[in-house]
BALOBA-1460 file (C-alpha; in Angstrom, 3 decimals):
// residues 283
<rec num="1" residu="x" x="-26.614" y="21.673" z="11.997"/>
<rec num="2" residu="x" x="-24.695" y="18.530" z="10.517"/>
<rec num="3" residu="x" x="-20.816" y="18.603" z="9.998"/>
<rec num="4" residu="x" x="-19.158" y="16.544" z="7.334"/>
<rec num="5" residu="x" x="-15.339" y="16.088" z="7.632"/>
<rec num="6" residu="x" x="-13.292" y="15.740" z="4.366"/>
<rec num="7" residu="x" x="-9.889" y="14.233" z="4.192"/>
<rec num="8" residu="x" x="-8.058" y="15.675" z="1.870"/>
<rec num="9" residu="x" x="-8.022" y="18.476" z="-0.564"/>
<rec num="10" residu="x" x="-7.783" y="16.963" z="-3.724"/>
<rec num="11" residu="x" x="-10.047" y="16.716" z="-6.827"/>
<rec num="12" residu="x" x="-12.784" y="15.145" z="-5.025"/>
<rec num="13" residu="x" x="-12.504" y="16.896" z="-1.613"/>
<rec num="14" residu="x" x="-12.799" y="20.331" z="-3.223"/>
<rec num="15" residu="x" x="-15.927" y="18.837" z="-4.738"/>
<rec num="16" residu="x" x="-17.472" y="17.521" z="-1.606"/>
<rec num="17" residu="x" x="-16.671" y="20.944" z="0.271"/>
<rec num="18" residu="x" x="-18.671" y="22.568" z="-2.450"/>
<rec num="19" residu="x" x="-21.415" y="20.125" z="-2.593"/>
<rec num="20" residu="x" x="-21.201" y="20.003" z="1.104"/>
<rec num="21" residu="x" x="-21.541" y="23.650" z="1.854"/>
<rec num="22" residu="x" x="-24.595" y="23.988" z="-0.850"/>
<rec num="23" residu="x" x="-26.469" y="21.553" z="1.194"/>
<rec num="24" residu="x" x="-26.230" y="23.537" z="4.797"/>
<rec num="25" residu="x" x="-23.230" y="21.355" z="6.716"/>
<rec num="26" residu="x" x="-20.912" y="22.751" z="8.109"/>
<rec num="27" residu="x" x="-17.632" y="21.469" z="6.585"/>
<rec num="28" residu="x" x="-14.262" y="20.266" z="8.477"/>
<rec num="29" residu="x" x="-11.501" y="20.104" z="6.164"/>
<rec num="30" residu="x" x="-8.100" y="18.008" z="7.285"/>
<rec num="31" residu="x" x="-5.638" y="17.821" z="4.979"/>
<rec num="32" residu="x" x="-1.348" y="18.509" z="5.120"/>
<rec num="33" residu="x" x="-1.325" y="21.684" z="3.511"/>
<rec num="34" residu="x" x="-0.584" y="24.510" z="6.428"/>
<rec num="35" residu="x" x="-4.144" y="26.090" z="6.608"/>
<rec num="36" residu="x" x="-3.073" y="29.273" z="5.538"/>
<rec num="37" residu="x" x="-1.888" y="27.733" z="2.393"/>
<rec num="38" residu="x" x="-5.354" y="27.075" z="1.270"/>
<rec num="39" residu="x" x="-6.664" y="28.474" z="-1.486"/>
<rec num="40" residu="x" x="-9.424" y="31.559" z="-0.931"/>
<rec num="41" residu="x" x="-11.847" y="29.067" z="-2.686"/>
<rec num="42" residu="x" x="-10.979" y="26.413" z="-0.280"/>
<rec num="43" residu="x" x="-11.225" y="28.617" z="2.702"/>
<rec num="44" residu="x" x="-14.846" y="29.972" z="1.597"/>
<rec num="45" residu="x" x="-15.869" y="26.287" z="1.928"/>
<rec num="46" residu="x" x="-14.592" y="25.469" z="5.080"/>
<rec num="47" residu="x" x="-15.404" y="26.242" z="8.627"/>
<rec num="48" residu="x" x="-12.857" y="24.328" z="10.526"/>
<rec num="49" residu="x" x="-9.360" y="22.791" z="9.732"/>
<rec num="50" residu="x" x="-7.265" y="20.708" z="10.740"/>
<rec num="51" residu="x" x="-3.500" y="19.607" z="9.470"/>
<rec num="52" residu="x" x="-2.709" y="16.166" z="9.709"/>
<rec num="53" residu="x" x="-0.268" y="13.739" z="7.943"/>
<rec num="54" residu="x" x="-1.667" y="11.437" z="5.042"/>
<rec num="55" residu="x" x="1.152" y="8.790" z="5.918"/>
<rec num="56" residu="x" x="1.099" y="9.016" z="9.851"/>
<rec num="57" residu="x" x="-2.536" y="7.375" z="10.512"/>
<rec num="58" residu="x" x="-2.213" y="6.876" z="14.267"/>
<rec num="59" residu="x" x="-1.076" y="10.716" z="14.106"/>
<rec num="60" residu="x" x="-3.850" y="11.852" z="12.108"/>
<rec num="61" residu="x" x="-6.437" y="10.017" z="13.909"/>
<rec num="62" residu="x" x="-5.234" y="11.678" z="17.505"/>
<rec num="63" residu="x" x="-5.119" y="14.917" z="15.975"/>
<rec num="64" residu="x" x="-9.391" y="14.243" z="14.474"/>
<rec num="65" residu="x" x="-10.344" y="12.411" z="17.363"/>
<rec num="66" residu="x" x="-9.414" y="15.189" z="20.081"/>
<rec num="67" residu="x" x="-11.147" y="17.831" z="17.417"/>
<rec num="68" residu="x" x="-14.599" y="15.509" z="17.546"/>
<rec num="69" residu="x" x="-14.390" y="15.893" z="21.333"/>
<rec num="70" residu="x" x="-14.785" y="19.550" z="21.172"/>
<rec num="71" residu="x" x="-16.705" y="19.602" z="17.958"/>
<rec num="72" residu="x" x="-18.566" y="16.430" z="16.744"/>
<rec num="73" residu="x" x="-19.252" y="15.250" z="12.955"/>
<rec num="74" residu="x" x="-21.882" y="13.048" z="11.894"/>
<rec num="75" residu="x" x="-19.638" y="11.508" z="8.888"/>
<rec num="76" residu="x" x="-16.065" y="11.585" z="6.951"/>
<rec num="77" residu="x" x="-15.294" y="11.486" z="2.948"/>
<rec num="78" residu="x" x="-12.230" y="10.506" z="0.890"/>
<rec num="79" residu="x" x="-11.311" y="13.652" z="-0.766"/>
<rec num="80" residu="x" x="-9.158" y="11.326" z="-2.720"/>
<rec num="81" residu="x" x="-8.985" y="7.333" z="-4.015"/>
<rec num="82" residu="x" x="-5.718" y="6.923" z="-1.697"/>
<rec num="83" residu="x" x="-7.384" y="7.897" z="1.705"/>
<rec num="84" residu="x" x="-9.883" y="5.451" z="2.406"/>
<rec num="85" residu="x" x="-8.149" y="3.711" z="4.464"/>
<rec num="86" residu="x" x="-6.943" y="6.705" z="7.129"/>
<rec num="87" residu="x" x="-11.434" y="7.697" z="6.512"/>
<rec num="88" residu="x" x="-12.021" y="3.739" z="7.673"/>
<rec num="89" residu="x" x="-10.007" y="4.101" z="10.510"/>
<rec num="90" residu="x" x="-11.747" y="7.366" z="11.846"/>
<rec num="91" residu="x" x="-15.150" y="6.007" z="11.147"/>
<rec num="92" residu="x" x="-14.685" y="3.231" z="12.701"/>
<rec num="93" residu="x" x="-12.745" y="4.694" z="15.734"/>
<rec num="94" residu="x" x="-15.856" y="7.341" z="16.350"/>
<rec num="95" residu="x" x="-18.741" y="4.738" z="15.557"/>
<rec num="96" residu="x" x="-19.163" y="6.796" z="12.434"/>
<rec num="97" residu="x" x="-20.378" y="5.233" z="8.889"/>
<rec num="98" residu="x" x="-17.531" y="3.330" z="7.641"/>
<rec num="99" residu="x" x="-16.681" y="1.444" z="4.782"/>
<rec num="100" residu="x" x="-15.213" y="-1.515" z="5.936"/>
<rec num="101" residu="x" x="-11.704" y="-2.301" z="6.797"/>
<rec num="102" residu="x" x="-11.452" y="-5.881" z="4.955"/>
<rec num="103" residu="x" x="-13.524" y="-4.336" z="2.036"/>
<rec num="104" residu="x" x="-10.923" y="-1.537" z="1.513"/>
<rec num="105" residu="x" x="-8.137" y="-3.945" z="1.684"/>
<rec num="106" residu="x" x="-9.439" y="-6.158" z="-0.979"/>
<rec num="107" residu="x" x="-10.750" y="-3.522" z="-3.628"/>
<rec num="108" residu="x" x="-7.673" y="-1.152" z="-3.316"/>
<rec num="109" residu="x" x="-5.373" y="-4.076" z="-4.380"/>
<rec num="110" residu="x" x="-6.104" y="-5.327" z="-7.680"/>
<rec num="111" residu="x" x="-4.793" y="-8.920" z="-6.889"/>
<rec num="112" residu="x" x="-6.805" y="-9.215" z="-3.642"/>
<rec num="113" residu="x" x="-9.778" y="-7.867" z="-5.720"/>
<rec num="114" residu="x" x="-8.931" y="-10.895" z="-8.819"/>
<rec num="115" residu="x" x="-8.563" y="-13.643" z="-6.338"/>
<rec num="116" residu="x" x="-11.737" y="-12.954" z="-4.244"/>
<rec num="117" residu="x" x="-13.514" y="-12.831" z="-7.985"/>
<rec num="118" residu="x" x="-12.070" y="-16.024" z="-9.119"/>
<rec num="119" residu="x" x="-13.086" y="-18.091" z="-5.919"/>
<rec num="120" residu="x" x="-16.647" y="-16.478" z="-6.529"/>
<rec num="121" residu="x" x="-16.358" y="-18.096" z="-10.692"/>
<rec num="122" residu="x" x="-16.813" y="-14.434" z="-11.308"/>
<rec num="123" residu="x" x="-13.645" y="-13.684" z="-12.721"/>
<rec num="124" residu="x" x="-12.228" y="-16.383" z="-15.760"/>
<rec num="125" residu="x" x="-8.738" y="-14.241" z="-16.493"/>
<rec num="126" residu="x" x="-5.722" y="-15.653" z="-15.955"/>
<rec num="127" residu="x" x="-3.641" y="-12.741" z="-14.449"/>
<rec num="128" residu="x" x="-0.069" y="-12.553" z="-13.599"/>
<rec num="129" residu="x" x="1.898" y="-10.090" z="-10.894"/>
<rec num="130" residu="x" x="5.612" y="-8.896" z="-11.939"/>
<rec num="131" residu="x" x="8.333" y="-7.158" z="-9.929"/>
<rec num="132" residu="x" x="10.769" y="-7.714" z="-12.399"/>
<rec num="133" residu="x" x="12.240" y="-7.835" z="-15.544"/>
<rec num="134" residu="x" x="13.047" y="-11.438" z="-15.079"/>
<rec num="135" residu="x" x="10.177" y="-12.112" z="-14.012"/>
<rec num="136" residu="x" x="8.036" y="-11.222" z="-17.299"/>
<rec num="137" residu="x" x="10.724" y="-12.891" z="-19.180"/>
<rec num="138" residu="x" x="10.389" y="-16.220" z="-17.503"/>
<rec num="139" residu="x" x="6.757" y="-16.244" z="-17.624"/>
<rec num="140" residu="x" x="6.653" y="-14.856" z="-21.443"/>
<rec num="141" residu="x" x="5.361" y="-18.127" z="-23.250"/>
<rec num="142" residu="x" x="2.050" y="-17.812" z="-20.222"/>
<rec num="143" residu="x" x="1.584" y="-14.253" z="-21.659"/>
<rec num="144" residu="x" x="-1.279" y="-13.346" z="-24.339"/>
<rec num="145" residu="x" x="-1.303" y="-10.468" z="-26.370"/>
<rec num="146" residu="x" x="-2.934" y="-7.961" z="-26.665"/>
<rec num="147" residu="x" x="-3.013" y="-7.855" z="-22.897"/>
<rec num="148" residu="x" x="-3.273" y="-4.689" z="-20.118"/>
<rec num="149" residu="x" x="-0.516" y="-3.609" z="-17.891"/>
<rec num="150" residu="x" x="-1.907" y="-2.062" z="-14.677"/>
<rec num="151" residu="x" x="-0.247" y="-0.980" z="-11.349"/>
<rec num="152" residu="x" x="-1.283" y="-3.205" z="-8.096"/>
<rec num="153" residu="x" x="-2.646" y="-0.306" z="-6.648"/>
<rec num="154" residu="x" x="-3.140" y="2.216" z="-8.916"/>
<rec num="155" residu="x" x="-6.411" y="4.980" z="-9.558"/>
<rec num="156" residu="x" x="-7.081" y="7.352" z="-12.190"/>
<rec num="157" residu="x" x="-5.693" y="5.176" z="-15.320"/>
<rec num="158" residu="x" x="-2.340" y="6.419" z="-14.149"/>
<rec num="159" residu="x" x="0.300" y="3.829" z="-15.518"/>
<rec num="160" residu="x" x="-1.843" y="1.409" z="-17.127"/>
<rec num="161" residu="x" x="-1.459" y="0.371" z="-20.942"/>
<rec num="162" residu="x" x="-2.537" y="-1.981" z="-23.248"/>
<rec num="163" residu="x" x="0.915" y="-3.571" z="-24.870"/>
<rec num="164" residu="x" x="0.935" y="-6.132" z="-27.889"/>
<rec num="165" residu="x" x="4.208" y="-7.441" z="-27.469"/>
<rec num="166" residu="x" x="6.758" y="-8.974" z="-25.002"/>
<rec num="167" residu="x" x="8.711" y="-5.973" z="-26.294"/>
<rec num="168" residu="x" x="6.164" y="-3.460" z="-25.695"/>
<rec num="169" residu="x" x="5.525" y="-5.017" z="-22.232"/>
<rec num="170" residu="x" x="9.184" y="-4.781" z="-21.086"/>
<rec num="171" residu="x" x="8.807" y="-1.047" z="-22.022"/>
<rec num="172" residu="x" x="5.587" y="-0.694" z="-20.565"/>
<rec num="173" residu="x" x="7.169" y="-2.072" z="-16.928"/>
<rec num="174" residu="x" x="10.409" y="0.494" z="-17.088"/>
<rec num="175" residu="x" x="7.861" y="3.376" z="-17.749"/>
<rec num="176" residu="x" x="6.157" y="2.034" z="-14.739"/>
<rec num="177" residu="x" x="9.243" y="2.213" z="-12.555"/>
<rec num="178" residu="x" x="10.008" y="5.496" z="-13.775"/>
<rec num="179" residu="x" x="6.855" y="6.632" z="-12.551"/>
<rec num="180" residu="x" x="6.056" y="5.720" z="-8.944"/>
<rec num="181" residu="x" x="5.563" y="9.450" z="-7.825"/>
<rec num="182" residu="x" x="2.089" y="10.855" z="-6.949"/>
<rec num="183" residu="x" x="2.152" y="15.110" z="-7.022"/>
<rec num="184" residu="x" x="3.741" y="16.568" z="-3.652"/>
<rec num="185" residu="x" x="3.125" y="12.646" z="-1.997"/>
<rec num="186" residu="x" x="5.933" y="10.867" z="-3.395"/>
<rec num="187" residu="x" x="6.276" y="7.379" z="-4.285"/>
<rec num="188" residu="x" x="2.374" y="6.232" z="-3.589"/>
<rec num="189" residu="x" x="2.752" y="3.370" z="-6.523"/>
<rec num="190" residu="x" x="3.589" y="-0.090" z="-6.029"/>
<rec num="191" residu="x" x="6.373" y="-1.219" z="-8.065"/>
<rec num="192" residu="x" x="4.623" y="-4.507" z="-8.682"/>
<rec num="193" residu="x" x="2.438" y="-4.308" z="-12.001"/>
<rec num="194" residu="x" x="-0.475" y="-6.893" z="-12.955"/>
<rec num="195" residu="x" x="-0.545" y="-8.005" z="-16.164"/>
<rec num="196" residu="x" x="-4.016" y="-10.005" z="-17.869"/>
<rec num="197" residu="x" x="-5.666" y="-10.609" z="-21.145"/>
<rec num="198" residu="x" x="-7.050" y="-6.646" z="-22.835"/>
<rec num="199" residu="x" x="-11.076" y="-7.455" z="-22.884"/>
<rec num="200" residu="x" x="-12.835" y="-6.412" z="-25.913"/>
<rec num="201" residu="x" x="-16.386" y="-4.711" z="-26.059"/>
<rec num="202" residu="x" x="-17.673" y="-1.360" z="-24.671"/>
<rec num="203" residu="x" x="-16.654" y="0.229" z="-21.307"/>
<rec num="204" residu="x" x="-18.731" y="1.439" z="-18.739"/>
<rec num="205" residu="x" x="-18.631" y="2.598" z="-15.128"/>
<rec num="206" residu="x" x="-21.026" y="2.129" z="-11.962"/>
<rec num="207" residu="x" x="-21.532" y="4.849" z="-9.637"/>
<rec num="208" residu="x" x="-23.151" y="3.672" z="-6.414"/>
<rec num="209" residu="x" x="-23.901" y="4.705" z="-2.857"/>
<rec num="210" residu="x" x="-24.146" y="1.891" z="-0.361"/>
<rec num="211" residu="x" x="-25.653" y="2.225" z="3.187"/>
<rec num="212" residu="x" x="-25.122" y="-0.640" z="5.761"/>
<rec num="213" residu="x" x="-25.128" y="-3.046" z="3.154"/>
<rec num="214" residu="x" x="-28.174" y="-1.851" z="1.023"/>
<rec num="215" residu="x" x="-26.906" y="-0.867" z="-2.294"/>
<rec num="216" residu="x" x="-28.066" y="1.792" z="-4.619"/>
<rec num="217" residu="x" x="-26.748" y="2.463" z="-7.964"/>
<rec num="218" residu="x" x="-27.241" y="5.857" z="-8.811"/>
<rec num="219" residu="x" x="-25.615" y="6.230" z="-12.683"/>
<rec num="220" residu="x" x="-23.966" y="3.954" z="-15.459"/>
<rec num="221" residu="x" x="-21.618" y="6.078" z="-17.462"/>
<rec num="222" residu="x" x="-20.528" y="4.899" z="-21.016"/>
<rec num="223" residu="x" x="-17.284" y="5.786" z="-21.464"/>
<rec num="224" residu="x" x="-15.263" y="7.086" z="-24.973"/>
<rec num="225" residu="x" x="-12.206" y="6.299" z="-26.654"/>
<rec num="226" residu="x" x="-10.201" y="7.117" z="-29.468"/>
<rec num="227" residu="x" x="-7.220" y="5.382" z="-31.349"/>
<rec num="228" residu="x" x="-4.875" y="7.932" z="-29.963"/>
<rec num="229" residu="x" x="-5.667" y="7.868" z="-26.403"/>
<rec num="230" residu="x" x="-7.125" y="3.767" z="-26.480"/>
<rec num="231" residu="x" x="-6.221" y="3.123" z="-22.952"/>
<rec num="232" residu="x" x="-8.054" y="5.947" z="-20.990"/>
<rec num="233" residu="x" x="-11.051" y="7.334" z="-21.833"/>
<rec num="234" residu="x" x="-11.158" y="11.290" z="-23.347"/>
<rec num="235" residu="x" x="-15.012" y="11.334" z="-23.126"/>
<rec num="236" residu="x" x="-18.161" y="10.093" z="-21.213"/>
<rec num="237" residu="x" x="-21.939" y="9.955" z="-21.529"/>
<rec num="238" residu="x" x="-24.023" y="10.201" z="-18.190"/>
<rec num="239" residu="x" x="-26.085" y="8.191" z="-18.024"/>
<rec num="240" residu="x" x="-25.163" y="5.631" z="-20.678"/>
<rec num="241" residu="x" x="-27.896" y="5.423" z="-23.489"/>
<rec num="242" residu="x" x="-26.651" y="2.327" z="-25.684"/>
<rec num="243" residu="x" x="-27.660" y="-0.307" z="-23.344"/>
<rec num="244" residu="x" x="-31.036" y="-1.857" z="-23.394"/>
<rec num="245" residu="x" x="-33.252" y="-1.684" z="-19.938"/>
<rec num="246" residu="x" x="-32.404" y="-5.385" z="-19.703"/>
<rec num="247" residu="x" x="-28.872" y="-4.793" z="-20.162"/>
<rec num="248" residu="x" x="-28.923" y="-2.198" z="-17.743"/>
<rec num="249" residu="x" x="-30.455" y="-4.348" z="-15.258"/>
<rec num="250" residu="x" x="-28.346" y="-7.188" z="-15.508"/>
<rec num="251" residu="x" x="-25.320" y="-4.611" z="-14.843"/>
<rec num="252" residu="x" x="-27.214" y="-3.356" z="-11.632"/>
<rec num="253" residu="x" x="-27.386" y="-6.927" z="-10.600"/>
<rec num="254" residu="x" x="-23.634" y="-7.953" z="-11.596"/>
<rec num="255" residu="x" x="-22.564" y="-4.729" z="-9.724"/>
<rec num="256" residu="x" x="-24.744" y="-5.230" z="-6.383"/>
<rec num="257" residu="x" x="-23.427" y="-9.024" z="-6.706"/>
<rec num="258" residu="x" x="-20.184" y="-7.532" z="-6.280"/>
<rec num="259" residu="x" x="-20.616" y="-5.314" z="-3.401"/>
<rec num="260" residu="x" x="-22.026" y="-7.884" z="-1.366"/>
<rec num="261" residu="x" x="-19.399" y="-10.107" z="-2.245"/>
<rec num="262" residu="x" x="-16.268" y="-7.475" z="-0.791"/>
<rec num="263" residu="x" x="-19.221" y="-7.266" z="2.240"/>
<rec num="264" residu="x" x="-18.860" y="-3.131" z="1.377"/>
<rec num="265" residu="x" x="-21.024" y="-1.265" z="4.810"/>
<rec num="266" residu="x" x="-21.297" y="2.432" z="3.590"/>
<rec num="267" residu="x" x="-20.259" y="4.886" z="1.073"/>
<rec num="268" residu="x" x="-19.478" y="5.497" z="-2.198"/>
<rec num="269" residu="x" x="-17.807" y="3.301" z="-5.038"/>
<rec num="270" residu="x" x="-17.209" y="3.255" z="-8.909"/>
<rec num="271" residu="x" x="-16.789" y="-0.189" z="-10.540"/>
<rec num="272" residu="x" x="-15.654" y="-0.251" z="-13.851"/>
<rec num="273" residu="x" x="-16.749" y="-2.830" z="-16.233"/>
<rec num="274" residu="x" x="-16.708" y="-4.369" z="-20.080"/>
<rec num="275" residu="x" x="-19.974" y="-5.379" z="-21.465"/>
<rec num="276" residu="x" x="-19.550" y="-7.933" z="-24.823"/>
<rec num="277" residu="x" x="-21.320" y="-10.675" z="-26.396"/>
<rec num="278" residu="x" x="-19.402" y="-13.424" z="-23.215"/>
<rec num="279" residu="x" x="-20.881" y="-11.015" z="-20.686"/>
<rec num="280" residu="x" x="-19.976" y="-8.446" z="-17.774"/>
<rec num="281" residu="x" x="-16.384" y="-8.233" z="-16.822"/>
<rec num="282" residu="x" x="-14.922" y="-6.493" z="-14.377"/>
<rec num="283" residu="x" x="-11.848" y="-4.395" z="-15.090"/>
């Protein structure tokens, strides 16, 4: 029988135990929570677990590596957008799928991702990184409006705002620094914010699954806004049906462009994109 391990019990890992289970593996869980702790649903998905330590990697990667001695695994999943990294490093360390350590790097960082897109002509936005109040101040007359305020390192539209003003963008940053905290994990936010030019036209997403190199993308989902909520989306539609089969195709082609530009081995990703009349942006 296969095994699957799944780091973390989050959103997604909850998910993947489920899906997991449905499809005959057997399912390792490691995650911090003391095991008894988990929730009954958790435990009914489960048939081993280990506890390990999100922010000790060399830790974590003992603790996994002398449970694959006993009991092997044929692959490990994110159960959230924050552990990829700790997931690379077991991968690689058990010649398991992985995603690729330079490829994580790059993608997780939105300013490694922007200047690996502008040497490649593929990105045209000028884009600006602030720690500080003084900063945005001294670069103010550089600054276009509206523009969108986003964490370096943020996921799940957590912190990120379109602002139409200097004023509105020196609120925007305080909120930010107010806000570093993650649930039970703390400070998991850079401080640093990057701030570039809002993109008009319609947003979409790219769900793909890539396997040594070889990339297949599964869905594009449209996604829907309204005034009140303008900077994260509050509905979707899966698959997207407003875009024409050539538009579709050229998104498939922008998106695999992209994946074998960050040189992405194995697993799964989600680029997010703006489609108007100057072409495919990525966001």
């Amino acid at each position: 029988m296969k095994r699957i391990l799944i780091i973390g019990n989050y959103i997604f890992g909850r998910k993947y135990m489920e899906h997991s289970k449905r499809l005959g593996y057997e399912v390792i869980l490691a995650a911090t929570t003391a095991e008894e702790e988990l929730s009954i649903t958790e435990k009914s998905n489960i048939d081993y677990y280990i506890q390990i330590d999100y922010f000790r990697e060399e830790y974590s990667l003992a603790k996994i590596t002398e449970f694959y001695r006993k009991i092997p695994f044929d692959g490990v999943l994110a159960g959230h957008v924050f552990l990829p990294s700790l997931v690379n490093l077991v991968s690689k360390r058990l010649n398991l799928p992985f995603f690729g350590t330079e490829a994580i790097k790059n993608t997780t960082s939105k300013e490694k991702t922007r200047e690996i897109m502008k040497e490649m002509e593929m990105f045209e936005a000028n884009y600006f990184k602030f720690s500080s109040k003084d900063e945005i101040i001294k670069h103010k007359d550089n600054l276009d409006y509206p523009c969108i305020v986003k964490p370096l390192n943020g996921f799940g539209s957590i912190n990120v705002e379109r602002v139409n003003s200097l004023d509105d963008l020196l609120v925007s940053f305080k909120k930010h620094t107010s806000n570093l905290n993650y649930s039970i994990l703390g400070p998991v936010f850079s401080e640093q914010i990057l701030v570039e030019p809002y993109i008009e036209g319609k947003e979409f997403s790219v769900e793909s699954i890539v396997e040594e190199g070889n990339v297949n993308s599964i869905m594009i989902t449209e996604k829907i806004f309204n005034e009140k909520f303008e900077n994260v989306e509050n509905g979707h539609i899966m698959p997207a049906i407003s875009l024409s089969n050539i538009e579709e195709k050229e998104i498939i082609s922008y998106v695999n462009k992209i994946h074998k530009i960050f040189d992405i081995n194995t697993g799964i990703t989600h680029t997010e994109i703006k489609v108007n009349n100057d072409g495919i942006h990525l966001i």
